[in-house]
C-alpha positions in Angstrom: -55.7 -129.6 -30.9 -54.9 -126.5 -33.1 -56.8 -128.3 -35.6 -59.8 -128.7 -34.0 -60.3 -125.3 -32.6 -59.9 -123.9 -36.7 -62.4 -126.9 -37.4 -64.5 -125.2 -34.4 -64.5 -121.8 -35.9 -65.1 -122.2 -39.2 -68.5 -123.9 -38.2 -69.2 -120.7 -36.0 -68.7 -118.7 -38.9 -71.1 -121.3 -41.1 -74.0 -121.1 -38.4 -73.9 -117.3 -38.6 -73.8 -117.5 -43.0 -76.9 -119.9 -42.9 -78.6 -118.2 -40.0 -80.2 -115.3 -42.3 -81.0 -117.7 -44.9 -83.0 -120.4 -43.2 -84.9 -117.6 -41.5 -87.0 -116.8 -44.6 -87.5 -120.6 -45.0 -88.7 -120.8 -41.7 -91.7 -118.0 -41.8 -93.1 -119.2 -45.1 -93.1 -122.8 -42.9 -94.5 -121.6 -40.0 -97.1 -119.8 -42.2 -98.0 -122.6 -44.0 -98.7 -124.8 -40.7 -100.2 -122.6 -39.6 -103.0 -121.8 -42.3 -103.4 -125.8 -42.7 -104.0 -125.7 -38.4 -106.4 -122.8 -38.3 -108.3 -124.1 -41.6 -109.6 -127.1 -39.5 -113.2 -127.2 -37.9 -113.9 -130.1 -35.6 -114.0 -131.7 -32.1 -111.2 -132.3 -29.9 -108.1 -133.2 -32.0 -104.4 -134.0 -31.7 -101.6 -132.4 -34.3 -98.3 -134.6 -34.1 -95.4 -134.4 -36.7 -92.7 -136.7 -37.6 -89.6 -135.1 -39.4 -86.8 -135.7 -40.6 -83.5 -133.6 -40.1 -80.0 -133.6 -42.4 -76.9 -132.5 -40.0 -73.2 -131.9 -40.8 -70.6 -132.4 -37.7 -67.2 -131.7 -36.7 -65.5 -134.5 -35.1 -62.7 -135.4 -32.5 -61.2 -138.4 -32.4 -59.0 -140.1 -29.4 -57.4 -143.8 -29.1 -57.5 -146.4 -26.3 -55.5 -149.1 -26.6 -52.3 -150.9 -26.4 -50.0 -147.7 -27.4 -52.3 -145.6 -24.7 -49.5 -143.9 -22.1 -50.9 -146.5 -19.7 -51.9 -149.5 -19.3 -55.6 -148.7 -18.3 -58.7 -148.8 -20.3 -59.3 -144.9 -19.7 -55.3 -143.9 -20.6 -55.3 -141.6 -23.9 -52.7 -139.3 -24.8 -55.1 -135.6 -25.7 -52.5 -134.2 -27.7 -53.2 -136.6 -30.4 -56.6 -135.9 -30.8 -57.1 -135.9 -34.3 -60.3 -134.0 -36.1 -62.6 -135.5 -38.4 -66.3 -134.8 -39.7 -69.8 -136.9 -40.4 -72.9 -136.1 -42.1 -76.2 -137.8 -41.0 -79.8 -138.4 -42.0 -82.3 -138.6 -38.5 -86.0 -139.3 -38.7 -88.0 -139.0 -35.1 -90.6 -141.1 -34.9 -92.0 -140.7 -31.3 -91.8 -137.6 -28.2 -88.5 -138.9 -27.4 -87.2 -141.3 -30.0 -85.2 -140.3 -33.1 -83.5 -143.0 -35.1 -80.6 -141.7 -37.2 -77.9 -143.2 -39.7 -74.6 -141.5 -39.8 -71.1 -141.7 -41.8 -68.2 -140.5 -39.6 -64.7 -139.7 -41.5 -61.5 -139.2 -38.8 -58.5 -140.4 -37.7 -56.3 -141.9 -34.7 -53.3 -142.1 -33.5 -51.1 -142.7 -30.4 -47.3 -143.6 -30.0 -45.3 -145.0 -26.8 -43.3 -141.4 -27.3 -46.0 -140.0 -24.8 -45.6 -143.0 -22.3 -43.4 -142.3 -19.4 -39.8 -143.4 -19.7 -38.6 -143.3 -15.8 -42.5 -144.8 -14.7 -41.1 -148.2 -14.0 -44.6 -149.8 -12.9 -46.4 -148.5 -16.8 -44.1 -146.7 -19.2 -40.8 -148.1 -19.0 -42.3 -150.7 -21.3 -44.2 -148.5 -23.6 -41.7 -146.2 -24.1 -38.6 -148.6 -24.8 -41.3 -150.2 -27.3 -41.4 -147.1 -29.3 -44.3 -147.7 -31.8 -46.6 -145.3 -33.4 -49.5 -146.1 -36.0 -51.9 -143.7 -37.2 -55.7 -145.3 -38.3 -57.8 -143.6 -40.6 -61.4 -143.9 -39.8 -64.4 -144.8 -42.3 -67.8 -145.5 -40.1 -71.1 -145.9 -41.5 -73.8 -146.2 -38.4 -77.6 -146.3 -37.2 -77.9 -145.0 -33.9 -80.7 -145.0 -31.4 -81.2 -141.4 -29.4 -83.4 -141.0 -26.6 -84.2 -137.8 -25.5 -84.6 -136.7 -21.6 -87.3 -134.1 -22.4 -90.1 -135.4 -24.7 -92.3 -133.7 -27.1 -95.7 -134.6 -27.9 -96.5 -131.6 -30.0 -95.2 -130.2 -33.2 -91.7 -129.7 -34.1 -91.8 -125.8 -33.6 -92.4 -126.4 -29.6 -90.2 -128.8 -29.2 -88.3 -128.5 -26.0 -85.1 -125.3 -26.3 -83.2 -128.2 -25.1 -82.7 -131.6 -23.9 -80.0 -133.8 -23.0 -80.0 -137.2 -24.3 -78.3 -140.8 -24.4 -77.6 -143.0 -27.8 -76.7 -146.6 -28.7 -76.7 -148.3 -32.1 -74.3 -150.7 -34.1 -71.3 -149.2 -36.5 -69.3 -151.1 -39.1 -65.5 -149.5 -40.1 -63.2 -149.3 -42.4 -59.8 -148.8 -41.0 -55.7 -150.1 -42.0 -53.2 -148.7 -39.5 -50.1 -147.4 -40.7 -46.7 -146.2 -39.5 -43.7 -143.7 -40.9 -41.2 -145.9 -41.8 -37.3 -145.6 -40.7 -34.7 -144.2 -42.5 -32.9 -147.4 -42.4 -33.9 -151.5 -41.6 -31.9 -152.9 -38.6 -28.6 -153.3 -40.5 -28.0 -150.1 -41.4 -29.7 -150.1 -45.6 -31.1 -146.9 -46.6 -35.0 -148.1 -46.9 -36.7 -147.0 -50.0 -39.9 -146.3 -47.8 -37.7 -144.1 -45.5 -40.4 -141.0 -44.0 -43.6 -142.7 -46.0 -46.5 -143.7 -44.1 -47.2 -147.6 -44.9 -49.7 -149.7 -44.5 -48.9 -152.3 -41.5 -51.4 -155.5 -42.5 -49.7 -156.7 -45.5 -46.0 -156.2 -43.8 -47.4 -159.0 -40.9 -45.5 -157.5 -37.8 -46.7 -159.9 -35.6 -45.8 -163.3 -37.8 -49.7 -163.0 -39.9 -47.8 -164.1 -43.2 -47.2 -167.6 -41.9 -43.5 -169.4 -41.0 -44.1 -169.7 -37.4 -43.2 -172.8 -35.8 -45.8 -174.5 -33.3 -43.8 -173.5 -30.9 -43.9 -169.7 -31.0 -46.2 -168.0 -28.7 -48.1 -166.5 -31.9 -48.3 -169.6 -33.9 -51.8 -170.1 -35.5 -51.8 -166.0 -35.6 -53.8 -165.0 -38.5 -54.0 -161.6 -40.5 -57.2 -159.2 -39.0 -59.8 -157.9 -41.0 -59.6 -154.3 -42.6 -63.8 -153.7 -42.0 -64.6 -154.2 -38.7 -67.6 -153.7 -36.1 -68.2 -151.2 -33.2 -71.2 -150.2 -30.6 -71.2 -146.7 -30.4 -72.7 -145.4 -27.1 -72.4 -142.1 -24.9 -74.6 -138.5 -24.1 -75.3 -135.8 -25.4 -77.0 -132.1 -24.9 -79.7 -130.8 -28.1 -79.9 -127.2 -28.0 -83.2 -125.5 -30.1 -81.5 -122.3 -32.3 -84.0 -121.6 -34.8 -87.5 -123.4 -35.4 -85.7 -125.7 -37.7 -82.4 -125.7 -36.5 -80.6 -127.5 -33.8 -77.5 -127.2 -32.0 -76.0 -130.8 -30.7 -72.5 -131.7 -28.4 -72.1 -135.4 -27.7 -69.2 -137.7 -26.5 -69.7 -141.1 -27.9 -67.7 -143.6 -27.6 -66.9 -146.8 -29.9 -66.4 -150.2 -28.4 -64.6 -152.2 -31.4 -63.9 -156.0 -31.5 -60.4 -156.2 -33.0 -57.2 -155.6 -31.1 -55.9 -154.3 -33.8 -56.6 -150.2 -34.8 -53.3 -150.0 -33.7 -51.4 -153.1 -35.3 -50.2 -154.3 -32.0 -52.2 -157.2 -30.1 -49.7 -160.6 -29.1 -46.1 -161.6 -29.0 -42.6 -160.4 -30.8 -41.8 -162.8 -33.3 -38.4 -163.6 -34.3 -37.0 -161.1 -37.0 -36.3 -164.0 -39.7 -39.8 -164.8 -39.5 -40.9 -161.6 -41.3 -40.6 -161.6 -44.6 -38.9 -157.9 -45.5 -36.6 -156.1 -44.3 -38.9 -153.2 -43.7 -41.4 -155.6 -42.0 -38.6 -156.2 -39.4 -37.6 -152.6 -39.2 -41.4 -151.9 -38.1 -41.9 -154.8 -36.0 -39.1 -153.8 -33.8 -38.3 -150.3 -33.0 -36.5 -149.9 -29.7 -33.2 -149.4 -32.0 -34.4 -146.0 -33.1 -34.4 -144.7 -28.8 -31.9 -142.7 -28.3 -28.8 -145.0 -27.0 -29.1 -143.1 -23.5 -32.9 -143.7 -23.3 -32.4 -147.6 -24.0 -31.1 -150.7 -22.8 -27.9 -152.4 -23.9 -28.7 -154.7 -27.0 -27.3 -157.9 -26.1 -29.7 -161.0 -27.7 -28.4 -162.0 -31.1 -30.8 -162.7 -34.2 -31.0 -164.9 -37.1 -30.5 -161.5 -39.3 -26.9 -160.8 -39.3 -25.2 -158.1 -37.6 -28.7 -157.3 -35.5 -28.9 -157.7 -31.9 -32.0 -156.7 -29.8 -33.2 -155.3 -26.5 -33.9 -158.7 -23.8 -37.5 -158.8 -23.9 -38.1 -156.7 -27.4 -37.8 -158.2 -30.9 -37.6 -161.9 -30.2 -39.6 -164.7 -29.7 -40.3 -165.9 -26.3 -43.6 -166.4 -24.6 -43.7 -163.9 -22.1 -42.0 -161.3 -24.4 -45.1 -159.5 -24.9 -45.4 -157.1 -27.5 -49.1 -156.3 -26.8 -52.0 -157.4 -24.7 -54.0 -159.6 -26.5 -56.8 -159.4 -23.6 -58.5 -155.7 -24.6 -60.0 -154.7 -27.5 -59.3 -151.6 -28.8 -61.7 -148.5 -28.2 -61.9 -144.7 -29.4 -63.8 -142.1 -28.8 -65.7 -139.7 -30.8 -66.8 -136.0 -29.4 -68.9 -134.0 -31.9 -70.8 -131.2 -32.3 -73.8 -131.4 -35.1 -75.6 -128.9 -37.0 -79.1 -130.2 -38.0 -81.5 -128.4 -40.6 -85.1 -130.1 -40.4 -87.3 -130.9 -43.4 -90.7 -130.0 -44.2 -92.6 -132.2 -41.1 -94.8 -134.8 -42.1 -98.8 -133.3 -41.2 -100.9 -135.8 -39.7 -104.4 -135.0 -40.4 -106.2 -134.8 -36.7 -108.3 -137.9 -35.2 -111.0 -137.2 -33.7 -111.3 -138.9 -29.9 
């Protein structure tokens, strides 16, 4: 959260930098409008403007999912909220309308650390799982805002605030990782010890094939790295200068993979994965504490390695995720927008 309130600040200090000089900008605009309205001699008129606005935001980011404390589709841990920032490019093109595209840059993460251990009915589970991922976020979207308070005149009345509701369609670019072990399950130093790597390729949950048709996961295929999302939620507009505004939303981002977090179906047996270090991140109750764990009693096809009953083998109900939610995350923001020299309408005479 630290990193956040720093992000926070700094575009405190920004708005107060800018302030001064968008202020000269502003009265040679208002100056201009106004010599083009007063210039005209006619009838009953009507002077509309449709503009177009540039914005820079700071970003949080939060996970819902299958490494969520609990098993509910509201459970998310807040002190892994993670920052991140977008930049966007909105045009209005009615009183209430404005139609904006957006690229958002953040990350997640979440980890069955923060789950419960002695919660018998929700964290037991989680915690004696004991996997962690982090996601880093690419999103490129077009999003639909509808304003609460409309504005049929020009851009320099609109409203000193409003509150407003969005909806659009995102496509993302994301490829969990996780810090590897110091060692694999039979004790070998791993060369990858402490490096974040990349979970896809490694197949934790049998994606590089040799399943038999019997295994719960069989048929199980690797997920896509680009992805879609509907991004939908509120926020509050806030009028600072004639052509500045002040935004806070909460958005959030309904995805259709399972898979942000690199955890969706069934343990696989260890011999199945192809690495050792795909094993060693495919089942990490070993790393727990021995006092915070169950006795390791089911033996393995890898020698010398015995698992947790439940964790690290095949068997149908040994679930390692739930295959039944997607994942979702959340976005809260606030947004600086600057807005360009309006388009004039020449008036029409009724």
């Amino acid at each position: 959260m630290k990193r956040v309130y720093v992000v926070l600040i700094t575009l405190g200090i920004l708005l107060v930098s800018v302030e001064e000089t968008l202020a000269q900008f502003n009265r040679r605009s208002i100056k201009s409008n106004n010599r083009r309205i007063s210039s005209y001699r006619g009838g009953k008129t009507s002077f509309r403007y449709k503009y177009n606005a540039v914005g820079f935001s700071v970003n949080a980011l939060n996970y819902y999912g299958d490494l969520a404390p609990r098993p509910n589709r509201l459970s998310t841990d807040i002190s892994f909220t993670r920052p991140g920032f977008g930049l966007s490019y909105a045009h209005r093109f009615g009183p209430r309308y404005v139609l904006m595209g957006n690229f958002m840059f953040g990350t997640l993460r979440g980890s069955d650390a923060s789950a419960d251990k002695n919660d018998e009915a929700n964290g037991t589970f989680r915690y004696t799982r004991n996997l962690s991922f982090r996601n880093q976020i690419k999103e490129f979207s077009v999003i639909a805002q509808f304003d609460l308070f409309n504005n049929t005149s020009t851009y320099m009345v609109r409203p000193k605030w409003t509150p407003y509701g969005f909806i659009g369609i995102a496509g993302f670019f994301h490829n969990p990782q996780a810090q590897a072990p110091q060692t694999d399950l039979q004790g070998n130093p791993l060369p990858e010890a402490g490096e974040w790597v990349k979970l896809r390729p490694l197949g934790t949950e049998g994606q590089n094939g040799g399943l038999d048709p019997t295994d719960a996961n069989h048929g199980i295929k690797k997920y896509s790295t680009a992805q879609i999302a509907i991004p939908f939620g509120v926020g509050v507009r806030f009028k600072l200068m004639p052509e500045l505004d002040l935004a806070a939303e909460i958005g959030f981002r309904y995805t259709f993979t399972d898979y942000l977090d690199d955890v969706s179906r069934n343990y696989v047996d260890l011999d199945k994965l192809n690495s050792p270090l795909a094993q060693a991140m495919s089942y990490r109750t070993n790393e727990l504490p021995a006092a915070d764990r169950p006795a390791a009693t089911v033996a393995t096809n890898v020698p010398g390695v015995l698992v947790v009953p439940g964790y690290g083998h095949e068997f149908p109900t040994n679930n390692r995720g739930s295959r039944n939610d997607n994942d979702i995350y959340m976005v809260t923001s606030i947004r600086l927008s600057y807005i360009l020299k309006a388009t004039y309408h020449r008036p029409k005479f009724r």
